[in-house]
Each structure stands twice: as C-alpha cells, then as structure tokens.
N, C-alpha and C positions, 0 to 999 in steps of 0.2 A: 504493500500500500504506500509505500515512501517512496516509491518509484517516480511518481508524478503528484504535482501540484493536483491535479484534477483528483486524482486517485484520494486523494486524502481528504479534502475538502467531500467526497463523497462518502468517506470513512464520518466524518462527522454528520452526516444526514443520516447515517444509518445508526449509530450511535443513540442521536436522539429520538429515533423513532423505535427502539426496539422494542420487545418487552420482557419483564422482569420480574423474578420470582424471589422471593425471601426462602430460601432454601440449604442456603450453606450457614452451617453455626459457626460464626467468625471465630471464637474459640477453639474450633478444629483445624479449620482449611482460612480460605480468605485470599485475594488477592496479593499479599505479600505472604507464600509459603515458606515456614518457617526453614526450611533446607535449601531454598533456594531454587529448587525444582519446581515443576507445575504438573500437579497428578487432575486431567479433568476426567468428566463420564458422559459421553455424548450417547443421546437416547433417542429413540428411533419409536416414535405413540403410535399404537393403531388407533385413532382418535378418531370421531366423528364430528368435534367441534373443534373450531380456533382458537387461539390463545386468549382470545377474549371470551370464550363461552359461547359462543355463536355455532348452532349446527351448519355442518354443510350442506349443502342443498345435495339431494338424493338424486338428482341428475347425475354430478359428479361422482359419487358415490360408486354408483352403476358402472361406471365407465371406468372408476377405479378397480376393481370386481372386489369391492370392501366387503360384502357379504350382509347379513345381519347380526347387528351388535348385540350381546346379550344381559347388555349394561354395564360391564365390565369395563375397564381399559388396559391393555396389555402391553409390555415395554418389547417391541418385535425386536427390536437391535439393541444391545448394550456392547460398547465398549467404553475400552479403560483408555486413555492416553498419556503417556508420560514425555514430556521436555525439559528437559537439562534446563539450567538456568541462563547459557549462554542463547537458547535457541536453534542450535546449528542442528541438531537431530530430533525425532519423535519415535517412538514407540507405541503403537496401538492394538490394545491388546482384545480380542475380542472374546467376552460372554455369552455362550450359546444359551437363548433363553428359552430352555427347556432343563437347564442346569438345576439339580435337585440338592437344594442349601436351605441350611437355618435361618429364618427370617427374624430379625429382632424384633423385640416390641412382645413378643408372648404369642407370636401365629405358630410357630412351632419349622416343620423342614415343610419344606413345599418348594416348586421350580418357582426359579429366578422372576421369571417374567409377571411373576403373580404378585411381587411385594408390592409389585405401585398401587397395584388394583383393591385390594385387600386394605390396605391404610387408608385411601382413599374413599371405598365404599364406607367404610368405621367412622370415617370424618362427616362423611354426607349424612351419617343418622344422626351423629351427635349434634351438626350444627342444625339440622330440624327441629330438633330437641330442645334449642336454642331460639328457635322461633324463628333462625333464617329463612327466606322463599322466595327470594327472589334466585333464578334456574340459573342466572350468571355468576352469582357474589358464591354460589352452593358449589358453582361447576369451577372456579379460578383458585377458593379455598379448596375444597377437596382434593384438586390438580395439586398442590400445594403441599400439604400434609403427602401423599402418594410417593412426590418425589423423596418427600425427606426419609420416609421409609426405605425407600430404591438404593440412596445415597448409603445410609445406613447398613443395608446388608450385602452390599459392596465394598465398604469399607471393611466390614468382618469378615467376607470373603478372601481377600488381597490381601489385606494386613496393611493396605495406605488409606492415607489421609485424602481425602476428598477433596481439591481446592478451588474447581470449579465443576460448573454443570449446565449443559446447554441439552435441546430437546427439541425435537422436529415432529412435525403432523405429516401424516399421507400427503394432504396436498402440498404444502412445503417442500418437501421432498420433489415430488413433479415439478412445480411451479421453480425453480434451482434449477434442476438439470436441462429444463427445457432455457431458460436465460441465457447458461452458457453456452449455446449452442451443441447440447450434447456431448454425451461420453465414448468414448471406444471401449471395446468390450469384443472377449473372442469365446465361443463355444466349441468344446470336445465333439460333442455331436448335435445333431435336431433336436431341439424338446417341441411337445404338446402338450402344454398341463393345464385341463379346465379348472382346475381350484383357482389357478392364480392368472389365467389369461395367459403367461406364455405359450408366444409360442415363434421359435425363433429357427431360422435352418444353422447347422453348423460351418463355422468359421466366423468372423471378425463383422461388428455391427457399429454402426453410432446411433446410439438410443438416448430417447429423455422421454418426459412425461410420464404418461401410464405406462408406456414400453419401459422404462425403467424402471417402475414400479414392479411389472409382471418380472421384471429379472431379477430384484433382490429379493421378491417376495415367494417366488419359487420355493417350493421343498418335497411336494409330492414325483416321484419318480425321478429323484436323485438317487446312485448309489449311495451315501452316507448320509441322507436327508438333508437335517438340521443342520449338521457338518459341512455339505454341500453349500445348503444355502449360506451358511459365516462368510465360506472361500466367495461365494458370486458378491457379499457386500463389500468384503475384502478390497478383492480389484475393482471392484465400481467405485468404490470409495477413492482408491488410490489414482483413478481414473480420472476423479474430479478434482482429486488434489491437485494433479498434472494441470490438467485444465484451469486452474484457476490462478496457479502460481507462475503461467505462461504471461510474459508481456502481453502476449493478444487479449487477454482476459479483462488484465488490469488496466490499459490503458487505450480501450477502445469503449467508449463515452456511451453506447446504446448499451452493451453488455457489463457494463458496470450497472447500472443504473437499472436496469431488468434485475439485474442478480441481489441487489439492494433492497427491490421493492419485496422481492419475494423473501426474502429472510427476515424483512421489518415485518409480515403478516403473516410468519408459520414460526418463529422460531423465540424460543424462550429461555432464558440466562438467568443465571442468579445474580441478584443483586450484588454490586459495590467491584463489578470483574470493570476493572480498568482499560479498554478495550482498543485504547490508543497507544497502555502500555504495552500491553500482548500483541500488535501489530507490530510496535519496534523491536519487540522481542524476537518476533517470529521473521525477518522482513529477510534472512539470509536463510532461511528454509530452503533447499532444493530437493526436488523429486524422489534422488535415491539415497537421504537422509531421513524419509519417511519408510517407516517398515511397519506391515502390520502381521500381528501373531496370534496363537488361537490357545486360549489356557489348557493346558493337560486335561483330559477325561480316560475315566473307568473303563464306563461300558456306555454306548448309544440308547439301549434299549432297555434301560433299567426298571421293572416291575414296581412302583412303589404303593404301599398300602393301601392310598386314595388318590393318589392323581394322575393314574395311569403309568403310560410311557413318558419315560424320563433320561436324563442324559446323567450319570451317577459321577459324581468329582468327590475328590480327598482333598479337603482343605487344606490340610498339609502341604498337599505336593500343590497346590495351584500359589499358594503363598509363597513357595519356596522358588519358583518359574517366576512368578511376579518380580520377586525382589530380584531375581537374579539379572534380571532385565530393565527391571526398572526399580532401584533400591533405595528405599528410604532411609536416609541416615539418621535422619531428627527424631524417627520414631522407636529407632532403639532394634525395628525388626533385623539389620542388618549385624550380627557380631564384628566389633571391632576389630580390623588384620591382625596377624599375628607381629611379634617383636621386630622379627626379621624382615625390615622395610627392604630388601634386596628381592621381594617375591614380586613385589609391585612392578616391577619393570618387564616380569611374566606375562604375556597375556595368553589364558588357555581357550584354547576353542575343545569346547565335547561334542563327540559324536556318538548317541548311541544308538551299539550295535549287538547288544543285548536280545532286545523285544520286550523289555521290562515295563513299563508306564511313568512315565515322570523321571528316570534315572538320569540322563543328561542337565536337565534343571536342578535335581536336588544335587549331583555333582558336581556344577558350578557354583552353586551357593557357597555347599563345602570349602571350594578352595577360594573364592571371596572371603571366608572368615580367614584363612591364611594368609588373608593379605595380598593373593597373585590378583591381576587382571580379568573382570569376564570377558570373555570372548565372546563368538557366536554357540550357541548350541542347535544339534542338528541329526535326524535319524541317521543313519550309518547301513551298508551292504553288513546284512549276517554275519559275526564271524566268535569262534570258539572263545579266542585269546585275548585277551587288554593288552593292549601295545601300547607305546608313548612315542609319537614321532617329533622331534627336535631338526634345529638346523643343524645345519652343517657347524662343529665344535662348540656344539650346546646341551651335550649329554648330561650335564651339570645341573642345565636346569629342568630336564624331564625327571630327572632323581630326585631332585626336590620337588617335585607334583607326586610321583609316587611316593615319598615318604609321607607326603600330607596328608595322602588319601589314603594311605595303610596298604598297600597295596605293592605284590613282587613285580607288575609288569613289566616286561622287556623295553629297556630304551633304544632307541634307536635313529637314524642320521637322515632324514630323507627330505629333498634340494627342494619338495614340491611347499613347505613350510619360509612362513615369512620369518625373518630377522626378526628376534623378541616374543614371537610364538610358540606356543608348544601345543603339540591336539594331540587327545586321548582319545582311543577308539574303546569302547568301553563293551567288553565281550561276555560270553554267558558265562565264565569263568569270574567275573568281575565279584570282590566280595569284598569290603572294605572292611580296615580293623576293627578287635572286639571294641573299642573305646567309640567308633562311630558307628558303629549297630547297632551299639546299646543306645544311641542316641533317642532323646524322646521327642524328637521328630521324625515317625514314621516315614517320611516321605525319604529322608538322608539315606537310608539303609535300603530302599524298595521295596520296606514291607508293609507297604500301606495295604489294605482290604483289595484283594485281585491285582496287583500290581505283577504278581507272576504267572499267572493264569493265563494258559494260551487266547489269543482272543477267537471268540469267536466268527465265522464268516459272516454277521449280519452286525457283530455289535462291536468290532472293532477297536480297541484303544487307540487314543493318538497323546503323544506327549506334550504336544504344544507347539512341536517344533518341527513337525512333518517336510522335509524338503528346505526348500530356502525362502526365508520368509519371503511376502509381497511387498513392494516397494512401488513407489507414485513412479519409474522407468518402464516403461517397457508397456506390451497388453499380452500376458499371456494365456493361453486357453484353457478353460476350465468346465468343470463338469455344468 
C-alpha cells in the first residue's frame, strides 16, 4: 500500500469505513503483541447476513448454492496466521473445521467449527432474556460473543495468543475475488459436485464470484474430503495473495477501489488493529514468503459420541507443529535453548520418514529447546534407518543433533545440504532417549492416541506437513 500516493490515500477510505468488532481482550492479544510477532485468525462465516445484520436477499443466496440455514452459523474456514515482527515472512496455518476439540466456556469437545455457533446461539437467548428485539443489535451482539468463543478455543488449541481477528461472509468472499479480477487456480482432474455447484474440467482456471465460491467450498467427492477442501482454500488463498500484492492490483485506481468497497461491506476486525500500522508492517511481503500449512491430524473419519464424523487431533502434537513454526516466546510455550549458544547457528530441516503422525513437528520442537535453528519440516520416501545428512566437514554438527535427540543415527556428508544445515531423515527405527519418552508431552515421543497405527485407506493421517508447503508462487494443481 506504500507503493503509491493513491494506494494509501485509498488505504484511508477503507480504514474509515470498515467495521468493527470488540472481540480481542487487550489483556491477551492487542495491536502491540507483546513478543513482537503478530498471531491473527482469519474466518471464513457461512453467514446469511452482513456485518451489519442485514439478511441477504435469497436471490443471491440461490446462486451462491448456500442451501438452507438451520439457524446456526458455522466458521467454514479457520486459519491461524503468524508474522514475524519485521514482516518479511507469514505463516498460515490452516484448521480443518470439522476438527474435534475442547470448546471452552463449559460446551465440552465438539468440532471446531461449532464454537462460534454455540456461544452465539447462548448469547441470543440471554440477551432476549434481557429484553433485546430488535433482529440487528441481537444479530451484531451474538456475532460478537460467537467470535470470542472461536478466539478462545483456538487459542487452547495452539497454545498462542490471539492478537488479531478478521472475518469474511459468503458474499464478501465473491464480491473480493471478483474486484481483483480473478484468481488462477489449476485442477488434478474434472469435478461435478451438486452440493457445492462445482463444477470445473481439469487443468488451470481464472475464477471469482460464485465460481470461487463453488471451489473453496467443494468437499463432496474429494479423495481426503475436508482435507481436500483446506489444500483448494490453500492455493486460492495464496492465489489472491499473489494477486493483490502484484503492482497491477495496487496501483491500478478501478481495482483498488472495487477491492475497497467490497471488504468495507463483508468484512469484520476487531477493534483498536492499527491498520496503517500492519500495512507498513507488511509492505515488503512477497509471494514466496507466504507459506500456508495444515495442522497434524489422527484420523479423517473419527466416530464421535454425538456429532458424527469428525477429523480426531492430539493437542499435543498440533501445539507442538504450531510452535514449531510459528513460536511464541512471551508465552512461555517455547522452552528456552539450551547453554550451548553454538547450536543456534544449526539450522535442522526434519523429514519424516517414519509414517508416525506428528513426528517431524514434535522433533523440531525438541531441538528448538536445544537451542538449534527450525528448519522446514516435511514427509520423507519410507525408509528403515534415521540418518543425519551434514555438509561437507560438518559431521560435528549432525553429532550434536543426534546427541540432542538421544539418538545413534549415522552421520553422514552429503553436497545436496546447504552450509549451516543439517536434515534428519527420521526412520521407523527412530526412538529417542528414555529422558524424552518419558517426556509428558505425548506428542515429543509419538505416543500420542494412534500416532502409530497404520493408517487407514479412507482415514489417512497427515502431519501437517504433507509435501512442501503452498506459497503465494507458483498455481499448482490440486485435487
């Protein structure tokens, strides 16, 4: 936005027209994050009104293929974002919302995407209760309480601090993509899916409006479903990054001004986010300094008591991936390096080639507390043995990764490894010391609840870190 006088003067029209939610307890989070990082939660409402209370007109509606509402409101997209405090990179970490987690507040476990809804309804009887009636002050407070529940067991989820929060309706979502002139977007093969109106032939698209809609909203006749669907918000998302962070975007005065009007009437922020500061923050962003990731899960298909099919996660392990990627210092979840400041100039990249669930995350955590560098972590080809690959006359410091981790693995010299690197391939022999087994972080050891359990052909685990992550370069093709 600092690109052009124009660009920023329209940053101020959008500013004063947004709208604003009292949702972050400044005691926790807040525009100045006490770490100096920025952890926000960008939400994705299957809404049938605006941020003002106003239903949509069911024209719209139709042609969204929104269905009928059952009075509910359900959070379709949740991710987590994290930004360094210089700006230069982001991390977006994405919450399948069918994820079956503790809901605070006394609702008990239930999937992710039902904590808005459930606070929100609880709020609507009590302010009745209260003698509220008019359908907008009922419909803006209850949005309101909803979030702060969302916020809340997200933050128990993660083990971060919340420091901002922004929120999108069905039409906002359209009414964006269509501004910028469209996203690019590439498919594995043809879908037909009547639930959601895709329906798209395979290879490479530029889509907006409901066609974008019908793409991130896909989930029936996906191999991995819900899964599937994450990866299509994924690259759509990063799609639009691309597109928005292009000079074409920013400094061509119709598509500024379109993109403007439709975020000041679909989108919602919490109070007191400083939004002139977060554009200077952000204004050296580029494309493949955006990566987006998918938190570890169990099983796809998890049986739960009452709310059917579920996506089953180990808190453990998704807090231990979170931090590892995006770590909060101020909150204590990160253990302090070890003495030996000389691991720091380490940086390990894991690769697991195990088949275990969550092991490459809970083994970078591990060696974060030792003080080395995280790396990337990342699935790995099958293999028996844990190796430790070093540069070339760096065998020194793959000895001290394996000493960290407790572990005999073979070190060894290989040219394809950068200067300052060291990567573990982390194999079904992989068994760290009794001193981190015992650890009572189930996730650090792999013994979290099916962590070793082959998976099954329909319900698959994924660790978080399936492949390489997606980044705002590139379109590449997806189920």
């Amino acid at each position: 936005m600092g690109l052009t006088g124009y660009a920023w003067a329209s940053l101020q029209g959008l500013v004063n027209g947004l709208n604003y939610a009292d949702v972050i307890d400044p005691k926790s989070g807040g525009d100045q994050p006490a770490d100096g990082a920025r952890d926000i939660l960008l939400v994705g409402l299957d809404s049938r009104t605006d941020p003002q209370g106003n239903p949509l007109p069911q024209e719209l509606l139709d042609q969204m293929s929104a269905g009928e509402s059952d009075g509910e409101l359900n959070t379709d997209t949740l991710i987590f974002v994290h930004i360094p405090n210089d700006g230069s990179k982001a991390v977006a970490i994405s919450l399948p919302r069918d994820s079956y987690v503790d809901i605070p507040g006394g609702y008990g476990k239930h999937k992710i995407n039902s904590a808005y809804a459930r606070a929100m309804l609880q709020a609507r009887k009590e302010l009745q209760k209260q003698g509220v009636t008019d359908p907008k002050q009922l419909d803006v407070q209850a949005n309101q309480a909803g979030a702060k529940e969302l916020i809340a067991t997200v933050q128990e989820l993660t083990g971060s601090t919340i420091d901002n929060y922004a929120a999108i309706n069905l039409l906002g979502f359209s009414d964006i993509t269509t501004a910028i002139g469209g996203v690019d977007v590439c498919l594995s093969d043809n879908v037909d899916d009547k639930y959601s109106g895709a329906k798209f032939t395979k290879g490479q698209h530029t889509i907006s409006g409901i066609q974008a809609l019908e793409f991130v909203r896909q989930r029936h006749g996906l191999p991995r479903g819900d899964l599937d669907r994450v990866v299509r918000q994924q690259v759509f998302m990063a799609g639009m990054a691309r597109k928005v962070l292009s000079a074409g975007t920013l400094a061509d005065p119709t598509k500024l001004n379109a993109l403007i009007e439709a975020i000041k009437k679909s989108v919602v922020l919490n109070q007191n986010w400083d939004i002139f500061g977060f554009a200077e923050q952000m204004k050296g962003l580029t494309g493949g300094q955006l990566e987006f990731r998918t938190i570890p899960v169990e099983n796809v298909d998890y049986q739960t008591p009452g709310d059917g099919s579920a996506i089953k996660v180990d808190p453990a392990a998704v807090r231990a991936f979170v931090q590892g990627v995006a770590p909060q210092q101020s909150q204590g979840q990160t253990p302090p390096p070890a003495d030996d400041s000389a691991n720091k100039a380490t940086t390990v990249d894991v690769r697991n080639s195990s088949g275990r669930t969550g092991l490459a995350a809970s083994v970078a955590q591990q060696l974060t507390a030792k003080g080395f560098t995280a790396g990337e972590t990342a699935n790995g080809t099958s293999r028996k043995t844990t190796v430790i690959w070093v540069p070339k006359g760096r065998k020194d410091a793959g000895q001290a990764v394996a000493d960290a981790l407790g572990t005999k693995a073979t070190v060894q010299e290989d040219k394809s490894v950068a200067a300052g690197h060291v990567m573990i391939f982390l194999g079904t022999d992989y068994s760290p010391s009794d001193s981190a087994s015992s650890s009572s972080n189930p996730a650090a050891s792999g013994a979290s609840s099916g962590a070793t359990a082959p998976p099954s052909s329909n319900a698959a685990p994924d660790d978080g870190s399936a492949g390489n992550p997606i980044t705002a370069d590139g379109v590449p093709c997806v189920n």
